[in-house]
Backbone bond lengths (Angstrom), bond angles and torsions (degrees), N, CA, C in turn:
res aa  C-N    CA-C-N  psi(-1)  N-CA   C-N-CA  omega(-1)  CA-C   N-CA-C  phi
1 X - - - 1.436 - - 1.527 108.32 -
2 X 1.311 114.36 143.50 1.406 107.43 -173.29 1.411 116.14 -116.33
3 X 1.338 130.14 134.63 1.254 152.09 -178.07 1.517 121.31 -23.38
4 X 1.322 107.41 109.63 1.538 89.05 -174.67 1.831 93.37 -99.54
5 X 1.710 104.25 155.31 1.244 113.73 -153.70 1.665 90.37 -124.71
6 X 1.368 115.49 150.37 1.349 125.34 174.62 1.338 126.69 -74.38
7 X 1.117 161.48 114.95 1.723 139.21 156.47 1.406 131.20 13.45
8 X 1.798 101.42 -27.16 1.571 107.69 -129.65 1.983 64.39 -110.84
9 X 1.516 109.51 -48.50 1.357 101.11 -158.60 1.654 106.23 -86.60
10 X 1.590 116.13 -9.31 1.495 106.31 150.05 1.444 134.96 -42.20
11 X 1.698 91.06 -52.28 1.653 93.92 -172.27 1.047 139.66 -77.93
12 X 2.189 93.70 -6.04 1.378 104.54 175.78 1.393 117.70 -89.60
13 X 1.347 100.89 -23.86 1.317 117.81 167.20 1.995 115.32 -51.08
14 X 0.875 110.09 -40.77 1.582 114.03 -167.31 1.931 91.16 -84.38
15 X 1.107 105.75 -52.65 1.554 95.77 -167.82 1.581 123.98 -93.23
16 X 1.190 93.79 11.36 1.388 94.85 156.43 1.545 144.28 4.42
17 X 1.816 77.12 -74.83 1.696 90.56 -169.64 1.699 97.41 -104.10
18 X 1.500 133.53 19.62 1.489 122.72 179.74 1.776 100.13 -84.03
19 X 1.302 121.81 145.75 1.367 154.42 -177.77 1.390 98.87 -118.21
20 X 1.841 109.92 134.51 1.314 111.63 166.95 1.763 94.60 -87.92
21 X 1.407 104.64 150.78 1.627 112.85 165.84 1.950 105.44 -68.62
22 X 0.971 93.18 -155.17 1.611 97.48 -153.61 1.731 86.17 -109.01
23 X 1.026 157.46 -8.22 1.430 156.20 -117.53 1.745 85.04 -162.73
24 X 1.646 123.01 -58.76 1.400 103.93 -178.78 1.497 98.36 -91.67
25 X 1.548 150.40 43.47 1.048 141.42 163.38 1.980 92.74 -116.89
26 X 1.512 117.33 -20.11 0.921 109.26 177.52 1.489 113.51 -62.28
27 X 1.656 96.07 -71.17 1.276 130.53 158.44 1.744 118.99 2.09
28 X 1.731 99.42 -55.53 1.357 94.03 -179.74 1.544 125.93 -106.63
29 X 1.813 109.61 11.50 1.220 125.22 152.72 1.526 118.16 -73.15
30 X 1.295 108.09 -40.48 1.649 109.60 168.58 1.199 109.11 -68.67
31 X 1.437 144.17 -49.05 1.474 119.43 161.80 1.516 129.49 -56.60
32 X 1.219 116.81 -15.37 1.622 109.99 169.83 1.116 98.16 -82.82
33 X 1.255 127.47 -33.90 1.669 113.57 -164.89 1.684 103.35 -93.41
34 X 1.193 128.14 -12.32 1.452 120.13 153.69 1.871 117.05 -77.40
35 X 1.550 114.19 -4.81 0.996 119.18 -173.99 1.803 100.83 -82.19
36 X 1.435 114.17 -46.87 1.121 133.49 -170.11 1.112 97.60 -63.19
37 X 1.506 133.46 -64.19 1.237 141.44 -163.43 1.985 104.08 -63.25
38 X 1.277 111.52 -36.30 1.503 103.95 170.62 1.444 119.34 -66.19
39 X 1.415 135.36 -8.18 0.962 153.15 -142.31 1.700 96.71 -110.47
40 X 1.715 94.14 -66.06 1.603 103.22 -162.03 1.977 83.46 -78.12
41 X 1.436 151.14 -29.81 1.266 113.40 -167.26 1.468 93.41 -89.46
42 X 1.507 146.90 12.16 1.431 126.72 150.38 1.376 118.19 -74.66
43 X 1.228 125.67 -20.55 1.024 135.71 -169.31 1.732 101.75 -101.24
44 X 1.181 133.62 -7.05 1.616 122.60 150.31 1.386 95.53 -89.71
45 X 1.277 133.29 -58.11 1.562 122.45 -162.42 1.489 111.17 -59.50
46 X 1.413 121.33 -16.15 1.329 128.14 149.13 1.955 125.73 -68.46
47 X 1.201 106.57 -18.60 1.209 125.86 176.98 1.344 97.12 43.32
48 X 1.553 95.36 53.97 1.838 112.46 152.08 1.436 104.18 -99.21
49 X 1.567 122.93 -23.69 1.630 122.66 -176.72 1.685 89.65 -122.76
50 X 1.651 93.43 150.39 1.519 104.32 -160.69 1.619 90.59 -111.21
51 X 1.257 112.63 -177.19 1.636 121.75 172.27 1.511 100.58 -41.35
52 X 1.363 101.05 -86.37 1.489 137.73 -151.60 2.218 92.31 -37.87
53 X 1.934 97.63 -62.34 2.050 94.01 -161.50 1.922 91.97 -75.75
54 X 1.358 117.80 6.80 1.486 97.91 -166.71 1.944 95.33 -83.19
55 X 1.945 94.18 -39.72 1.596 97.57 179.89 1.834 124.04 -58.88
56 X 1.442 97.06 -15.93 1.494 107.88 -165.92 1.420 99.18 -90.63
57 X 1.053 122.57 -43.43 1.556 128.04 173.65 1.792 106.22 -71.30
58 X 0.726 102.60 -48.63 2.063 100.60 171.99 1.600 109.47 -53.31
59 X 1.194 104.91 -43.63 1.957 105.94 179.90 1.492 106.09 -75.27
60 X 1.405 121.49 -24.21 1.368 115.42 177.75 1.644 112.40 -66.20
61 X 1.262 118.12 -35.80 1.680 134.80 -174.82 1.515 90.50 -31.90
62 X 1.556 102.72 151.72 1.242 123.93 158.62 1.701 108.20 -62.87
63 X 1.290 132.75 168.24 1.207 123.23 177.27 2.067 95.31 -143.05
64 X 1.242 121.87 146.56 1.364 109.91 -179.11 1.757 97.16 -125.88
65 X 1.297 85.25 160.77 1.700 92.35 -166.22 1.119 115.37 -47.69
66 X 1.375 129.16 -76.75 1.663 135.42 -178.07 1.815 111.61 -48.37
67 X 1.497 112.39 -7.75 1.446 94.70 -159.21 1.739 98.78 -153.97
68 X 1.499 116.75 107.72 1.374 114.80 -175.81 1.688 119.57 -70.24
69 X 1.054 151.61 171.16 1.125 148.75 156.37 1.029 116.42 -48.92
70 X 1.286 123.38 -45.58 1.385 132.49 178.35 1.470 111.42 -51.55
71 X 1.264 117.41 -56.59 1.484 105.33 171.89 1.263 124.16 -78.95
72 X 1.425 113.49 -3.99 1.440 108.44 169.15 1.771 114.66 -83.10
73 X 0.991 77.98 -12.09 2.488 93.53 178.94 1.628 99.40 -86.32
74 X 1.866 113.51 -26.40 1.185 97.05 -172.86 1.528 122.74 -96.45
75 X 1.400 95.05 -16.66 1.795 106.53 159.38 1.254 116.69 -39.35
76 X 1.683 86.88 -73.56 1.461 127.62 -166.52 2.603 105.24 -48.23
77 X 1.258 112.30 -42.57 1.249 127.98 136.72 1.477 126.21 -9.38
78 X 1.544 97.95 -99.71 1.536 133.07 179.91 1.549 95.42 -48.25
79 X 1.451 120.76 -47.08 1.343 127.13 -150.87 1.606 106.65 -61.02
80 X 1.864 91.93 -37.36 1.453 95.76 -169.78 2.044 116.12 -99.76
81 X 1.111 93.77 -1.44 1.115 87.62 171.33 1.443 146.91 -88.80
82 X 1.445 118.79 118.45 1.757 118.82 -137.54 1.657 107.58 -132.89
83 X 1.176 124.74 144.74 1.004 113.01 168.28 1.492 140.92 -65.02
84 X 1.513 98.67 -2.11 1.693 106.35 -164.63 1.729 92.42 -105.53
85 X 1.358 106.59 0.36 1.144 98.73 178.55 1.627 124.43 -79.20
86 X 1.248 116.54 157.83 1.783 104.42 -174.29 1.496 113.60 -66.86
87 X 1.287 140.00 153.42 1.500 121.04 -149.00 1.511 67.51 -102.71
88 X 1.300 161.88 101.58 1.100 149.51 135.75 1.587 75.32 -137.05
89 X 1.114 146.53 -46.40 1.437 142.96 -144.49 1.877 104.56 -85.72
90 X 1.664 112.93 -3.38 1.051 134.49 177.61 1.483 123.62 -89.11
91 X 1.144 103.55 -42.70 2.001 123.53 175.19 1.883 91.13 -51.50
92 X 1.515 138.56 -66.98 0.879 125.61 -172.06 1.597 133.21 -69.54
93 X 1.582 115.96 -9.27 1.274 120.33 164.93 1.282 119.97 -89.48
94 X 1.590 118.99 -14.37 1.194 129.68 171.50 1.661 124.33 -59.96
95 X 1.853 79.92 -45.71 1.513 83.98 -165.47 1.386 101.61 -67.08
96 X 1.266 114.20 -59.05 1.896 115.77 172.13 1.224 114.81 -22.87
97 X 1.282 112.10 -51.32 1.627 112.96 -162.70 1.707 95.45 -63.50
98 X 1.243 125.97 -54.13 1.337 133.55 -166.61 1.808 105.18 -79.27
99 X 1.223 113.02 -34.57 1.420 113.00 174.32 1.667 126.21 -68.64
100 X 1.369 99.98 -41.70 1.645 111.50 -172.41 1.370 111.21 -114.36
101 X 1.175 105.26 -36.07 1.733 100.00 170.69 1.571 117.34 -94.78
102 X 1.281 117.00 -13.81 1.690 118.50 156.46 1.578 88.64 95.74
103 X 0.753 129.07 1.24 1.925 126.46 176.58 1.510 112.55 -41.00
104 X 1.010 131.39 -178.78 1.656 149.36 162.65 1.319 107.30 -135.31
105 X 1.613 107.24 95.19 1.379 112.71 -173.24 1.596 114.06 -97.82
106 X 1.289 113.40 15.26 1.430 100.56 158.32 1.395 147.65 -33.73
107 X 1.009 114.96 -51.97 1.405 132.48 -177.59 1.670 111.78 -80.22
108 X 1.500 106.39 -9.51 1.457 121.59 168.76 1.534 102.75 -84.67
109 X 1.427 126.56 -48.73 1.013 137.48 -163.36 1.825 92.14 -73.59
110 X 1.160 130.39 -58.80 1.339 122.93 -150.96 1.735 106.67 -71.37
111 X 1.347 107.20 -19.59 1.679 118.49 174.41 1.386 106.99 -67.78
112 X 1.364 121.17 -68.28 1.852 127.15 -175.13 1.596 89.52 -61.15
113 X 1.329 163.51 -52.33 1.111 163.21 -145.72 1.778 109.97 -80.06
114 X 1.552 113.61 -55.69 1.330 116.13 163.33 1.520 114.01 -67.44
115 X 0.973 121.95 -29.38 1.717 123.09 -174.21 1.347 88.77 -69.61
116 X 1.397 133.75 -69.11 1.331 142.14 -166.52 1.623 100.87 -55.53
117 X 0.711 119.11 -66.36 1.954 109.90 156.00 1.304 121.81 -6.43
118 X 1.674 88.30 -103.28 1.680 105.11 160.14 1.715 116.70 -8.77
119 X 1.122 90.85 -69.43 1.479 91.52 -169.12 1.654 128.76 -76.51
120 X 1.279 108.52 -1.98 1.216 109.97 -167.37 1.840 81.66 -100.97
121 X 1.312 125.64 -48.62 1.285 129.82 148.50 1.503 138.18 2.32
122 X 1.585 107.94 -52.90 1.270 143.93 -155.68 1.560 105.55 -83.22
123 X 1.971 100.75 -66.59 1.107 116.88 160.17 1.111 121.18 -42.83
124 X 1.646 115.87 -93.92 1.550 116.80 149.34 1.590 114.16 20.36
125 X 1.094 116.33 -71.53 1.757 123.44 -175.34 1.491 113.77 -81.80
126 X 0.824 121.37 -9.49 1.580 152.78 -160.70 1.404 110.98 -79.18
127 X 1.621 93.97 -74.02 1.213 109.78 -177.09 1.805 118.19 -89.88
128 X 1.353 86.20 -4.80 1.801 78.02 156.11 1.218 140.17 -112.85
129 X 1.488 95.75 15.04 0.994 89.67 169.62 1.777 109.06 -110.72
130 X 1.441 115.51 -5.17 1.227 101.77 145.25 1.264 158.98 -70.10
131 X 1.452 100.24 -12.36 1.328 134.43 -179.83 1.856 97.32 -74.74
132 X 1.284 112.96 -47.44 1.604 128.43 -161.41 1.743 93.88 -66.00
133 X 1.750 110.47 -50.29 1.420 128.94 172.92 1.393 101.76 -32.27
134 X 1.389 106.23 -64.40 1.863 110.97 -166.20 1.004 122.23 -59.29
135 X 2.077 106.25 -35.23 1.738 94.72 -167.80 2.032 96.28 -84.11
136 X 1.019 131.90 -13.13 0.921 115.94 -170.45 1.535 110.10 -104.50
137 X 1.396 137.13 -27.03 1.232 138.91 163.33 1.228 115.53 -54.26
138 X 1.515 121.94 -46.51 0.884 139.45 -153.28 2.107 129.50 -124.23
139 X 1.271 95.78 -20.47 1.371 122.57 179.48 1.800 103.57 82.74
140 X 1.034 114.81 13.51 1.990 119.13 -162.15 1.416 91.01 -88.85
141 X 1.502 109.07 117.84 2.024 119.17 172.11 1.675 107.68 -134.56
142 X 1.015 113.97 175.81 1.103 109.92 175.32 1.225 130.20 148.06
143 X 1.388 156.85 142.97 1.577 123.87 177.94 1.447 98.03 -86.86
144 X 1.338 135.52 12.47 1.977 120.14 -174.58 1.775 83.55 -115.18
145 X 1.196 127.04 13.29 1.537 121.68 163.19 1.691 99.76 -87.99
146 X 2.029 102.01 114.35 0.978 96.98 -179.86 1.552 105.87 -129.54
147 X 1.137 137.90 74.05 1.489 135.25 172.65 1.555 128.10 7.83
148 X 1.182 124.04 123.24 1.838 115.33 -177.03 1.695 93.30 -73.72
149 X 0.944 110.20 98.22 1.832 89.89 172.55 1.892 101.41 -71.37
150 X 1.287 98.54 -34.95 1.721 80.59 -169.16 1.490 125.28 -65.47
151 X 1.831 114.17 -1.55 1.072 111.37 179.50 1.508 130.56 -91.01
152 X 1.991 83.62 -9.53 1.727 114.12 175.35 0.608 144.79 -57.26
153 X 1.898 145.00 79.75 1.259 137.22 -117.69 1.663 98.39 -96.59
154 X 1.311 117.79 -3.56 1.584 126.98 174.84 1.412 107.52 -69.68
155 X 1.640 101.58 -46.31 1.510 97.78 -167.14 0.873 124.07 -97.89
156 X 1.577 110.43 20.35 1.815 115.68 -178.14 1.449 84.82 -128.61
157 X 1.081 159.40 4.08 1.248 129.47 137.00 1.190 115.54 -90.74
158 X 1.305 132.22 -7.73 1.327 111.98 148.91 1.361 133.51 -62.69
159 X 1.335 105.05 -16.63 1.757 111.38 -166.42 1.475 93.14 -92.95
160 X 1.494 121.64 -29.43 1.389 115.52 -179.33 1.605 110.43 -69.66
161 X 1.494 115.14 -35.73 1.428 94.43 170.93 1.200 114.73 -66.64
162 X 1.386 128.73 -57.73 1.565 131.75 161.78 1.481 119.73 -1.62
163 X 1.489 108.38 -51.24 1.304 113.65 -175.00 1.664 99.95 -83.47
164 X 1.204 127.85 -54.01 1.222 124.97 -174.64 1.580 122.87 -41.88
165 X 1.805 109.14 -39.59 1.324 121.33 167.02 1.956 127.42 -47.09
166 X 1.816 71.73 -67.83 1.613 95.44 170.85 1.241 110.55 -56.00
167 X 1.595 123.60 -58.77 2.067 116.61 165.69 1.169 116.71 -26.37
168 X 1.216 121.65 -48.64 1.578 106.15 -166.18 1.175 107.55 -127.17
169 X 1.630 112.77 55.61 1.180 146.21 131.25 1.557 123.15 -79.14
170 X 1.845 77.38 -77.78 1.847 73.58 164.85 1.229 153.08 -57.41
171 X 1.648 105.63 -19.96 1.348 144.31 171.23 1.766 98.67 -38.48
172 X 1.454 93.33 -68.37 1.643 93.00 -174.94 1.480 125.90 -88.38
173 X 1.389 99.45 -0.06 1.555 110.19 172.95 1.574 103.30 -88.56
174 X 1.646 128.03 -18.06 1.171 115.01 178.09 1.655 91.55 -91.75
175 X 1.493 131.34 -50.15 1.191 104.73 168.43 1.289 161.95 -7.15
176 X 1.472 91.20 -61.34 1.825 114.36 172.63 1.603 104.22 -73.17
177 X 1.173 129.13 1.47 1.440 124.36 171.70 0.756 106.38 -112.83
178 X 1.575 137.52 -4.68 1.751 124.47 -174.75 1.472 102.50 -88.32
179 X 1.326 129.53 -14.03 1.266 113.91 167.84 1.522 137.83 -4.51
């Protein structure tokens, strides 16, 4: 009777003899170690990891020749930082960027800061003047009159240009730091 064989012991069977090259063995140390690193900056921006065990655990990282950790934290950073994001979710990539990678994130800071302006701005003007629409179109006042802005097709293409401006702002303000 002949052997019945598993999936598991097929596939080991066939690949046996495959070798990663030196470039995809890199390759997939830089994704674990960008894996790790996504891990430990949720876990400061959670301020479950503090300054002090986030630096001690970052120096422990493997490091690969062509490419330090540091710039793989500062990709990994830049990568995530967005405008749609809540600007509270910004204070903790900042500080990293300026703490561990030594950056000058000003000019990062003054982009998410005016956008966050802008936009609170936008609305702000937005909604009063829909509110102004109601009581006079309509006779509707009140302070529990509260406008859908998100259904407002005025104020979401305005915010989309908004964002488009501010994007490629930041675009080149994260640029000039990826150096």
């Amino acid at each position: 009777m002949s052997e019945i064989k598993s999936t598991l012991d097929l596939v080991m069977e066939k690949t046996r003899d495959l070798n990663l090259s030196r470039e995809e063995r890199d390759a997939q140390r830089t994704e674990d170690i960008r894996k790790t690193l996504r891990g430990m900056i949720q876990k400061y921006g959670d301020r479950v990891l503090r300054k002090d065990p986030f630096l001690e655990e970052f120096r422990r990282l493997d490091t690969i020749d062509h490419l330090s950790t540091e710039q793989i934290l500062r990709t990994e950073l830049l990568g995530q930082i967005d405008l749609a994001q809540d600007p509270e979710a910004h204070v903790a990539q900042l500080e990293l960027l300026q703490w561990v990678c030594g950056l000058k994130v000003d000019g990062l800071e003054t982009v998410l800061r005016e956008f966050a302006d802008q936009q609170a701005r936008v609305e702000s003007d937005r909604s009063r003047e829909l509110r102004d629409t109601l009581q006079t179109d309509l006779n509707i006042s009140g302070s529990a009159v509260v406008p859908n802005l998100e259904m407002d097709a005025i104020l979401q293409e305005d915010l989309h240009e908004l964002q488009k401006t501010y994007g490629s702002r930041l675009e080149a303000e994260k640029t000039s730091l990826q150096g």
